[in-house]
N, C-alpha and C positions, 0 to 999 in steps of 0.2 A: 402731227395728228390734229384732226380738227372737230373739236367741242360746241354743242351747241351752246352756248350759257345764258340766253335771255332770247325773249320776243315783246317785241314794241308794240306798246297797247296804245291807247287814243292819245289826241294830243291834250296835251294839260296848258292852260291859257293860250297868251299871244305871242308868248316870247320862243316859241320853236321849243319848247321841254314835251317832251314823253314821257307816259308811263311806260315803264316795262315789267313784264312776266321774269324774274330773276329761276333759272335754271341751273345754276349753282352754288354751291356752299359757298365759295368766296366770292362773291361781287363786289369785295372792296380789293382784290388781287384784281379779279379780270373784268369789273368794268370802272375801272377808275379815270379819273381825269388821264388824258394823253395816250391810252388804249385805242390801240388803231383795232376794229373788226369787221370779216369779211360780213358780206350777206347772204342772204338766200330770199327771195331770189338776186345772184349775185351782181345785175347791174344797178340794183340800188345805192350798191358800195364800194370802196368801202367806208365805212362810217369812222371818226375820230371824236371818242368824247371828251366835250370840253368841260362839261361841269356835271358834278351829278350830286342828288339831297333826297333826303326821305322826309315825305308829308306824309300826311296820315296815315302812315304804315305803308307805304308804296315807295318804290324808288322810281325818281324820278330824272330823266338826262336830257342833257341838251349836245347836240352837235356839232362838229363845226361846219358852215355854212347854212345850219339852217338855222333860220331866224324869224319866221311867223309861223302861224299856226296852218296856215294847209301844206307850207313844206313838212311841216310835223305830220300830219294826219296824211301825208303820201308816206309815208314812213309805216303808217299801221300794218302790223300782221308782219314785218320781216322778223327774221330769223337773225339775230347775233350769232358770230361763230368768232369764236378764240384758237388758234394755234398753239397748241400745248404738247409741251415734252413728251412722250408714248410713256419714258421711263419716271416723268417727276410723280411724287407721292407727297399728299396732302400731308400739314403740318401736323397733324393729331394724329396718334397711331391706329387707332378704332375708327378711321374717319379713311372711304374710298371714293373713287371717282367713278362715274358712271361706267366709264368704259372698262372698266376692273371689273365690273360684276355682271356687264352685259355676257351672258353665254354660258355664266356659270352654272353646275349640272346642283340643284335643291335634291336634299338626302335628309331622311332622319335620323337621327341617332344611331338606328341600328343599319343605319345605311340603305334602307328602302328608299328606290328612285324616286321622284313626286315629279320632277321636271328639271326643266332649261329656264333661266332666265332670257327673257327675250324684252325685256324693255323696264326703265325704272319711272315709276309717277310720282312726280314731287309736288306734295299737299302740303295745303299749312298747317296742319297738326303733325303729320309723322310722311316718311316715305314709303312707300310700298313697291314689293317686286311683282310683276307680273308675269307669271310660270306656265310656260307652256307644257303640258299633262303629255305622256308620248300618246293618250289616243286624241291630241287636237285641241283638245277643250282647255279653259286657261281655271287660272287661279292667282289671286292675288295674297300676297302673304306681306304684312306689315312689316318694316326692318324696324324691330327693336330689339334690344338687349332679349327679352323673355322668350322670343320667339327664335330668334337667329342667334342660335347661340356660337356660331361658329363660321368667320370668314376664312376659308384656305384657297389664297392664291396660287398657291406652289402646288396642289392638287387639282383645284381649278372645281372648287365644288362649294356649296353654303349647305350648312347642316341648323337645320331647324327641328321645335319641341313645339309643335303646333297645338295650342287649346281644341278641346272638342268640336266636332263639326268646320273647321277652318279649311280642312282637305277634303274631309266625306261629309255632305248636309247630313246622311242619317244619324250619324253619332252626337249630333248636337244635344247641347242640353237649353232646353227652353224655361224660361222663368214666366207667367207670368202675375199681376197684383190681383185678380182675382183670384189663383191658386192660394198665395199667401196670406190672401186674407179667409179664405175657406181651410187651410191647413192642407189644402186637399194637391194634388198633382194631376195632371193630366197619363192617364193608360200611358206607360210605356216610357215616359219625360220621367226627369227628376228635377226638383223644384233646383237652381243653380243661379251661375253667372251665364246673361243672357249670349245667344250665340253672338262669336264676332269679338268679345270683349274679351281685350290682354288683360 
């Protein structure tokens, strides 16, 4: 099976290094020194890295055969793809791989449908699933512990405990610093944690 796990951002100096968009948990498994990977688009590649260092909070790779900076910067915008076991499972046991959660049916507690996963966004504060609702419309639901409380593979479902307004805007509870400092709430609101916030 084949894994997206990075996209090649600008190039970094003269010496043929890139930044990359790192698209998975382990980039020190799949893109390390001597990591052969395919492309997209695939006559780019494929690609062999030979070195790879984190500056300023960026990971940064060099290739083999490329060695200046516009070989680098023909490089921008591919697609890193890793070859990965259908069956291997990440080291941590709380800890899955995209393709495990791509398609899974979102349910809450009591089992009320919410959606499909149909794609995961990886941000640099937390990840987020993005659920497709059965009439079209999407939703995003953050994967953390408070929220998700429940990955079943062997069912093939994620059961979440979504805060106010997360799924339906109107049940939101809005905060805001003029109500608190007037004591006062807005018709219909209660003064809370603002929507959105785990």
């Amino acid at each position: 099976m084949q894994l997206v796990v990075a996209r090649i951002g600008r190039a970094h100096g003269i010496k043929g290094e890139v930044t990359v968009e790192v698209r998975t948990d382990e980039p020190e498994l799949r893109l390390g020194p001597g990591a052969v990977l395919a492309t997209e688009p695939a006559a780019t590649g494929p690609l062999t890295i030979e070195t790879g260092r984190v500056h300023s909070g960026r990971l940064l790779l060099r290739f083999e055969g490329v060695r200046d900076r516009s070989a680098a910067e023909a490089l921008r915008n591919t697609l890193l793809i890793a070859e990965v076991d259908p069956d291997e499972l990440p080291e941590e046991e709380d800890e899955f791989y995209d393709h495990q959660l791509i398609d899974l049916d979102v349910v809450l507690a009591d089992g009320t449908e919410i959606g499909r996963i149909t794609e995961i966004s990886h941000l640099p504060s937390q990840d987020l699933f993005i659920v497709e609702r059965p009439d079209g419309s999407e939703v995003m639901i953050p994967f953390v512990e408070e929220i998700v409380t429940e990955i079943d593979l062997e069912e093939q479902r994620a059961v979440i405990t979504p805060p106010p307004g997360l799924i339906d805007e109107s049940e939101a509870v809005i905060a805001s610093s003029r109500d608190e400092e007037t004591g006062e709430t807005a018709s219909g609101d209660a003064a809370g944690t603002p929507k959105g916030d785990a």
